[in-house]
C-alpha positions in Angstrom: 10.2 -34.3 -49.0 7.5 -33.1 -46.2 3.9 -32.8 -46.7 3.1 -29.3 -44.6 -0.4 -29.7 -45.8 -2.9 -32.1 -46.8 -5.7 -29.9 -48.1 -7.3 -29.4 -51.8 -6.7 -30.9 -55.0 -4.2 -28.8 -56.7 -2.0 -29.3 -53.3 -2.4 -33.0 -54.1 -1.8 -32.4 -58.4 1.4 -30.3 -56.7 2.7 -33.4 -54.3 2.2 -35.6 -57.2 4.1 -34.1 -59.9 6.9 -33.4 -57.0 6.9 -36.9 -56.3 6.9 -38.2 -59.5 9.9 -35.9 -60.2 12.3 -37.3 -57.7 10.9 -41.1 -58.6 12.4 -40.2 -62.8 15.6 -38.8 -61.1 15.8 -41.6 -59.0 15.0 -44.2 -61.9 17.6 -42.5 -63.9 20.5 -43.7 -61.1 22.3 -47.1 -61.6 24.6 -48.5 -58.8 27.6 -51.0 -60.4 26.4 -53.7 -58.1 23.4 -54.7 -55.6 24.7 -51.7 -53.7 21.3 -49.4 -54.2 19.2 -49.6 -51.3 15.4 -48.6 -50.4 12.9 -49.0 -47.4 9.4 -48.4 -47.6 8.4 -48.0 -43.6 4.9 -48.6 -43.3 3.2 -45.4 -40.8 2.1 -48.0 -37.7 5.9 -49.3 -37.4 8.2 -48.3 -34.7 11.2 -46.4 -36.0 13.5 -47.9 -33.2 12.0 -51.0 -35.2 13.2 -50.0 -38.6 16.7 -48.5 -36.9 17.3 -52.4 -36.0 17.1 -54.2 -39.0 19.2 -51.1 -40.9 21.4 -52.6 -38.1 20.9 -56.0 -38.7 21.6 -55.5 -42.9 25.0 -53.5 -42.2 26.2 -56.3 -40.0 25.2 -58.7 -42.7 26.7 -56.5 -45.5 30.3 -57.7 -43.9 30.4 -60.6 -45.5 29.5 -58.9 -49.2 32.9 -60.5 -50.9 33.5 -57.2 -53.6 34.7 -54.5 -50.9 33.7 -51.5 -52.9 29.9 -52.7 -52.8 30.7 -53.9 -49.5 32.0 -50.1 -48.7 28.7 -49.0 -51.0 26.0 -50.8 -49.3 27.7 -49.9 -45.7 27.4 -46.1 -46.6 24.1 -46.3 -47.8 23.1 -48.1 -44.3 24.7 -45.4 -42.3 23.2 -42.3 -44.6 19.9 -44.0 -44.0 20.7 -44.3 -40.1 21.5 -41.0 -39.8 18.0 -39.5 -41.6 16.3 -42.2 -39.2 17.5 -40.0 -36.1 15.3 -37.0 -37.1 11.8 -39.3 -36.8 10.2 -40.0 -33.5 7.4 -42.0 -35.7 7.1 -42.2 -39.2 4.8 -39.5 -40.8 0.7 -40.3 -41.4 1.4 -42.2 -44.7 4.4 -43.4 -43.1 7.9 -42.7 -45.9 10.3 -44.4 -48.2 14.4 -43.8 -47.5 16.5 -44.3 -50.8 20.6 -44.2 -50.3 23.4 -45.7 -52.3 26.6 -45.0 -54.4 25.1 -44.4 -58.0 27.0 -44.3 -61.4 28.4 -40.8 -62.3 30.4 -42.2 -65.6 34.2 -42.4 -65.8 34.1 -45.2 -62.8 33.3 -42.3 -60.0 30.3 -42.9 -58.2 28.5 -40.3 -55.8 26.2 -41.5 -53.0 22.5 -40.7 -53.1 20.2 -40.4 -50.3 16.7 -39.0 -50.8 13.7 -39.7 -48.3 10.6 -39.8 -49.4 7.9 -38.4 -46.6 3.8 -38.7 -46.8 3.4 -41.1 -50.2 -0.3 -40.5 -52.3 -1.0 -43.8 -50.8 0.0 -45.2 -47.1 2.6 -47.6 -47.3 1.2 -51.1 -46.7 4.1 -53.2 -45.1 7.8 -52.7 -44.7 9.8 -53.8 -47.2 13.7 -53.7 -47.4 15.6 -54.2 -51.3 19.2 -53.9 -52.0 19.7 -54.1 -56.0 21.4 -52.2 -58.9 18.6 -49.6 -58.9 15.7 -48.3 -56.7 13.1 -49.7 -56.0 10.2 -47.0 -57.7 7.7 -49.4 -58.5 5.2 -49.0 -55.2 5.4 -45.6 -55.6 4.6 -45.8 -59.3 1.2 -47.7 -58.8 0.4 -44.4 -56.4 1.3 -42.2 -58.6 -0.8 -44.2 -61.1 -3.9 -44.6 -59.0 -6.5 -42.4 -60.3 -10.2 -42.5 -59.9 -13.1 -44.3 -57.7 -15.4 -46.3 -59.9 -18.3 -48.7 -59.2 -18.7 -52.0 -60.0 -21.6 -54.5 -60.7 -22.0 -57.5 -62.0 -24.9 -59.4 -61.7 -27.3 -62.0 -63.6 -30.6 -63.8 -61.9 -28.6 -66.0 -59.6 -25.8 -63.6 -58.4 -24.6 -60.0 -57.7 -21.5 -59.1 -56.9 -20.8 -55.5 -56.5 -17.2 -53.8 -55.0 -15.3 -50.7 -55.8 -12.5 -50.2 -58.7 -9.4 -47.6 -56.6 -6.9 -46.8 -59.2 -6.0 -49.8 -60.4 -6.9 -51.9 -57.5 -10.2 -54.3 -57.7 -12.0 -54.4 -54.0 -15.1 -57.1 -53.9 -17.2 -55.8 -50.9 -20.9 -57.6 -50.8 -22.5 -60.3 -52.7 -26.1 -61.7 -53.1 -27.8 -65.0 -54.8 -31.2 -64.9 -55.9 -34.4 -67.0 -54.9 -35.3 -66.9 -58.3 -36.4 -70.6 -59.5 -35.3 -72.0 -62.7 -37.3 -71.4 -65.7 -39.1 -75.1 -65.8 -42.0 -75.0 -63.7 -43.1 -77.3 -60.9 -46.1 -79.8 -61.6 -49.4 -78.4 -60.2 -48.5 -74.4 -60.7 -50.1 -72.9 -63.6 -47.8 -71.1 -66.5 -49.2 -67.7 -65.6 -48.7 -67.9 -62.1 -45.2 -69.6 -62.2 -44.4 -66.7 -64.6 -45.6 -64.0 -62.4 -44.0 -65.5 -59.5 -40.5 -65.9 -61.1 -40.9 -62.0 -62.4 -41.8 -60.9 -58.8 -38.7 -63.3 -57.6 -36.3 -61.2 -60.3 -38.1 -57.9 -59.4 -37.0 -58.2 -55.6 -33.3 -59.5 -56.6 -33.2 -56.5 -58.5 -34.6 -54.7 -55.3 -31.9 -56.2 -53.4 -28.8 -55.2 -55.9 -30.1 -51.6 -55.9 -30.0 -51.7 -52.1 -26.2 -52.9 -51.8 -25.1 -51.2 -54.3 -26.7 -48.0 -53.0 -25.2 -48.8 -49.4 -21.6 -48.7 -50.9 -21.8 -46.3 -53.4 -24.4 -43.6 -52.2 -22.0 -42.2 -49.2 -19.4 -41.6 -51.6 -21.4 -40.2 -54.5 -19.5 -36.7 -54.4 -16.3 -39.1 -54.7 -17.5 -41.3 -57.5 -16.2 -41.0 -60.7 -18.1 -43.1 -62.8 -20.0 -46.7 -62.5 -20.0 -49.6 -64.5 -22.6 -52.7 -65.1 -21.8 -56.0 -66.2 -23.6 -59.5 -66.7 -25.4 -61.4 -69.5 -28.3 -59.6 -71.3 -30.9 -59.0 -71.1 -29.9 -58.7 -67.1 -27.5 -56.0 -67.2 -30.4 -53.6 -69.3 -33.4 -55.1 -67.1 -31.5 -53.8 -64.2 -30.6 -50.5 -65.6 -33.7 -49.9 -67.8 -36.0 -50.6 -64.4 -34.3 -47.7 -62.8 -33.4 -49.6 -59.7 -30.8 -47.5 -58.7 -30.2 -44.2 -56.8 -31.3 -41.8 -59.1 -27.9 -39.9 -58.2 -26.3 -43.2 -59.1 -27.6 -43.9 -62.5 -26.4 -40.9 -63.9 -23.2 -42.0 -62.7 -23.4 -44.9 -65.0 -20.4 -44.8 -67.8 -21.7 -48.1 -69.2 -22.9 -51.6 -69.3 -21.0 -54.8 -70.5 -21.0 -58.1 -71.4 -19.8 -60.5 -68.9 -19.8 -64.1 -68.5 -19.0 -64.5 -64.6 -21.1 -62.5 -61.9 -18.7 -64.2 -58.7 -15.8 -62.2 -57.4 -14.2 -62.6 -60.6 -16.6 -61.1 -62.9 -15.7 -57.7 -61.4 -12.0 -58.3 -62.5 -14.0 -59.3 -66.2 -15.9 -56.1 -66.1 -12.5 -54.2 -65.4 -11.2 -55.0 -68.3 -14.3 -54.8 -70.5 -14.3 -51.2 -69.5 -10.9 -50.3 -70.3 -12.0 -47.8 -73.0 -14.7 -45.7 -70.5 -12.7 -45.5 -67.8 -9.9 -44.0 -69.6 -12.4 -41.9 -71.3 -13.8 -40.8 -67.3 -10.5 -40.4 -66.2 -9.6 -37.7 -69.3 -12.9 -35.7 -68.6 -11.5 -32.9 -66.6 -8.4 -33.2 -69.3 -10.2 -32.9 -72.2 -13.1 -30.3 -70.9 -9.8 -28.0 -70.2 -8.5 -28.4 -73.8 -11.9 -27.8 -75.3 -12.1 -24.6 -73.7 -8.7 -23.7 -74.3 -9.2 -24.4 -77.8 -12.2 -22.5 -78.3 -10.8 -19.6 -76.6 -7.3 -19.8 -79.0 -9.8 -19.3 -82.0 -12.0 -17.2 -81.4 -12.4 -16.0 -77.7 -9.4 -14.4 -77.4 -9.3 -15.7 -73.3 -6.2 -18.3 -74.1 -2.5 -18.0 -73.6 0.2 -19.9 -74.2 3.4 -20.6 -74.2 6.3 -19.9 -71.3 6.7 -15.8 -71.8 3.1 -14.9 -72.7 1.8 -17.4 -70.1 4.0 -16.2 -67.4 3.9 -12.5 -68.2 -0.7 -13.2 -67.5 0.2 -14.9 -64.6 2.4 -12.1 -62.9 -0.6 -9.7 -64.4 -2.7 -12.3 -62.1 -5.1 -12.2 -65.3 -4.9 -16.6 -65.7 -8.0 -18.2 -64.5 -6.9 -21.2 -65.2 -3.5 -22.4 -65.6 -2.8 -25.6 -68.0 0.8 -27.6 -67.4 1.4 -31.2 -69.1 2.1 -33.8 -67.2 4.7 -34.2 -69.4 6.5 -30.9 -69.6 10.2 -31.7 -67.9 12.1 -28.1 -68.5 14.0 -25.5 -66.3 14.1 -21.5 -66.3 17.0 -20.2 -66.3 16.7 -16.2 -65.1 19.6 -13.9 -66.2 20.0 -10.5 -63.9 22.5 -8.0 -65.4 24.1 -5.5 -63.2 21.7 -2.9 -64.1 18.7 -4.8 -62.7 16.8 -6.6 -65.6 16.0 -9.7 -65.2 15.7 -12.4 -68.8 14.1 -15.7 -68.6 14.2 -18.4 -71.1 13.3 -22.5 -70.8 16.3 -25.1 -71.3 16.4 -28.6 -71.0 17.3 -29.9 -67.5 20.1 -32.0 -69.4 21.3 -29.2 -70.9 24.0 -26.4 -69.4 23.5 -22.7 -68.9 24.0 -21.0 -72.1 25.8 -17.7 -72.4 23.8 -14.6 -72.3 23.7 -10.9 -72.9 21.0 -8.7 -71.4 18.2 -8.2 -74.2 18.1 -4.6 -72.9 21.4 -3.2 -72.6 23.6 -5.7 -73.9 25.5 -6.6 -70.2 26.7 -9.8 -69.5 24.8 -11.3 -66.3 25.2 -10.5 -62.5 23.4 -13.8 -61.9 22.1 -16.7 -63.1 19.5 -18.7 -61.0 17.8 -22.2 -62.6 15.1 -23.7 -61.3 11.6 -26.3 -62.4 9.5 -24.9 -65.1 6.5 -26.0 -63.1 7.3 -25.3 -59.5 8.4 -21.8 -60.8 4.9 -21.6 -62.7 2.8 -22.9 -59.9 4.8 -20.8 -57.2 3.4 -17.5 -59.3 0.0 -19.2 -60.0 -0.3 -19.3 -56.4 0.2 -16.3 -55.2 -2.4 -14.9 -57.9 -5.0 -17.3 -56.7 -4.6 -19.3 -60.2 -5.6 -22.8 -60.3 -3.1 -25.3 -62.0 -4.4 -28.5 -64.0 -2.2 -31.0 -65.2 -3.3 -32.4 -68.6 -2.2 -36.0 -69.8 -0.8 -36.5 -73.2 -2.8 -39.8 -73.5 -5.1 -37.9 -75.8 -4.9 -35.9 -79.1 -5.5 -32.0 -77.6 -3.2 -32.9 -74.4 -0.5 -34.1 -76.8 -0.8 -31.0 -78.5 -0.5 -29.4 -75.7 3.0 -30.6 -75.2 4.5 -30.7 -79.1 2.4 -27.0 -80.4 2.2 -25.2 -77.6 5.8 -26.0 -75.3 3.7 -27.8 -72.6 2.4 -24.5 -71.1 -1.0 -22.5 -72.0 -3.6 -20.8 -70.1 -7.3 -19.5 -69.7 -7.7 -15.9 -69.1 -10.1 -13.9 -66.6 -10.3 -11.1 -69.2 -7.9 -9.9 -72.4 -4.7 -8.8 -72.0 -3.4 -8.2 -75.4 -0.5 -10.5 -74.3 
C-alpha cells in the first residue's frame, strides 16, 4: 500500500481506515508453526541493509528441523526479497513487509505477502519476528494514537510540564521554585516573610506560565486540549491567577489531584484524566451525531442508511458524510444485460447471493464486490463530500452502527430521498 499523498485530514481518516483493514485481515491469518514473518524497516535504513539480514535469516532457517516450516519460513524470505527489489530507499515513514504460509483449513496453506508502505507514525527501529501470527501490534498503537494534549503538574517546589501524543507521555522542561518554607527566619517580621513568600510563589507561577507557553503556544492550532495537576490549592492558584496564554486557558479540559509534580506526576495526571481526554477525543464524534440527530427529527437535512445515503451522494446533495469506524461490509453491484445496475450490502464473510434484476426480472451480466467504505468515500469524493468516521465508544456512535447500518449523512439541502 503507497501513500500518493500526504495532504488533509480526511486523506489521513482514509489511510487509516485502509490500514487498519489490512492489519484485521492480517490478524485474522494463523501459520501452523513460527513460520509467519514481519519486518518493520525503519525510513533512515539502507535497504541493501535490510536485503542482508533477509539473507542472513534464510541461511539460518536451514537448520529449522520441521521441513514444511523450514520450506514456509524460506518462501516467506524469498517473497519478502523479491518486494525488497522494487525500493531504492524505504519510503518517508519508512514500511513494514508481512509474508508467510497461513492456515486455509483442511491442512492447505496459501502464502501471504502484503507490504505495508508510509505507516501514521515513522517506524522507530528495525525489527525482525518470525512467530505463528503477525506481528500487528506497532502498527496498532498508530492506529491508536489520537490527539496532542498538554500536560502540567506543578506544586510550590516543582513544575513539570511535557506533552501527552496518543498514548505516548513526553516530559520536556522542568523548574523548582525559590519559594522558602513556610517557618520563617528569626529577625524577618510575619508580614514581610509573608509578602515575600507570596511574591516568591507569584514569580514561580510567572515561570510555569512562561514554559509552558514556550511549548504549547506554537502548537496551539494543533492542541487538543490541556490538563493541570498538583495538590490544591496550587493547581486552582495557578489556573484562577490567569497565568497562562489566554489562547491556552481556554484550552484547559481540567485540573486534578496529583501527589507527585517530578517526571512522574505527568504519567499520574494521565491517568487521572482518563475520563476528559476520552471526552476531548469524542468532540468532533459527538458534535457530528448531535447534528445528525437533530436533523433526523426535525430538520429534515439527515440521511441514512446504504441506498438513501448513496443515492444523496451520487445527487452530490451530502454535506457531510458519516461512516463508523466500525462498519466492515461489501457492495455487491448486479448489472443485467439490459444495463441496470442493483446494489445491496453483504457481509465480507458471506458469498454472493443469487439475484434477479429488480427491474426486468434478468439474471445478472455481472457481478462486481467491493468495500462499503472505499466505494462510499470514492463517490464522496468526487462530489466534494467530506467523510467522518465516528467511534462506537459512545451511545449516538453506537447507534450509529446497530439503528442506522453504520452509514448516515448531513444534507446541503432536501432531497426527498
Amino acid at each position: 500500500m503507497s501513500d500518493d499523498s500526504t495532504g488533509g485530514e480526511e486523506h489521513s481518516d482514509r489511510r487509516k481506515y485502509e490500514f487498519r483493514k489490512v492489519i484485521e485481515d492480517l490478524d485474522d491469518h494463523t501459520g501452523s508453526g513460527t513460520q509467519l514473518v514481519s519486518i518493520y524497516v525503519p525510513p533512515d535504513m539502507q535497504i541493501s541493509d535490510v536485503v542482508a539480514h533477509v539473507t542472513q535469516e534464510y541461511s539460518e532457517a536451514s537448520n529449522i528441523k520441521s521441513k514444511q516450516t523450514r520450506t514456509n519460513v524460506q518462501d516467506a524470505l524469498s517473497s519478502i526479497k523479491a518486494r525488497l527489489k522494487y525500493y531504492d530507499t524505504p519510503p518517508d515513514r519508512g514500511m513494514v513487509l508481512f509474508s508467510g504460509a497461513v492456515d486455509e483449513g483442511g491442512g492447505q496453506t496459501d502464502m501471504v505477502t502484503e507490504v505495508l508502505e508510509n505507516p501514521p507514525d515513522p517506524i522507530e527501529s528495525f525489527r525482525y519476528h518470525c512467530d505463528s501470527a503477525f506481528l500487528t501490534e506497532p502498527l496498532e498503537h498508530m492506529l491508536a494514537d489520537k490527539g496532542l494534549y498538554g500536560l502540567i503538574v506543578l506544586d510550590r517546589r516543582e513544575a513539570n510540564v511535557g506533552w501527552l501524543k496518543g498514548k505516548r507521555v513526553e516530559p520536556v522542561k522542568s523548574a523548582s521554585s525559590l519559594v522558602p518554607g513556610k517557618q520563617r527566619k528569626g529577625g524577618q517580621s510575619a508580614q514581610r516573610f509573608a509578602r515575600l513568600r507570596l511574591e516568591a510563589i507569584d514569580n514561580f507561577y510567572q515561570e510555569i506560565a512562561e514554559m509552558a507557553d514556550e511549548l504549547f503556544v506554537p502548537k496551539r492550532h494543533e492542541l487538543d486540549g490541556i490538563l493541570v495537576g498538583g495538590p490544591s490549592p496550587t493547581k486552582d492558584e495557578f489556573l484562577d491567577g490567569d497565568y497562562l496564554h489566554h489562547e491556552l486557558q481556554e484550552k484547559v479540559l481540567g485540573k486534578f489531584d496529583v501527589a507527585y509534580t517530578d517526571e512522574s506526576g505527568l504519567y499520574d495526571l494521565v491517568d487521572k484524566g482518563q475520563e476528559a481526554l476520552a471526552d476531548a477525543e469524542l468532540t468532533q464524534d459527538k458534535n457530528d451525531m448531535e447534528e445528525f440527530f437533530k436533523e433526523l427529527h426535525g430538520g429534515n437535512l439527515a440521511t441514512y442508511g446504504f441506498g438513501p445515503t448513496r443515492e444523496n451522494l451520487v445527487m452530490g446533495s451530502v454535506e457531510t458524510l458519516l461512516l463508523s469506524e466500525d462498519l466492515r461490509k461489501e457492495v455487491v453491484a448486479y448489472t443485467c444485460p439490459n444495463g441496470h445496475t442493483d446494489r445491496e450490502l453483504i457481509d465480507p464473510r458471506h458469498e454472493t447471493p443469487e439475484h434477479t434484476c429488480t427491474e426486468c426480472g434478468e439474471p445478472p451480466e455481472s457481478v462486481d464486490r467491493e468495500d462499503a467504505i472505499e466505494h462510499l468515500m470514492a463517490i464522496a469524493e468526487q462530489r466534494g463530500t467530506e467523510t467522518h468516521f465516528i467511534s462506537t465508544d459512545f451511545e449516538k456512535g453506537e447507534q450509529l452502527l446497530t439503528a442506522f447500518g453504520g452509514i448516515g449523512g448531513i444534507l446541503r439541502y432536501r432531497t426527498g430521498v
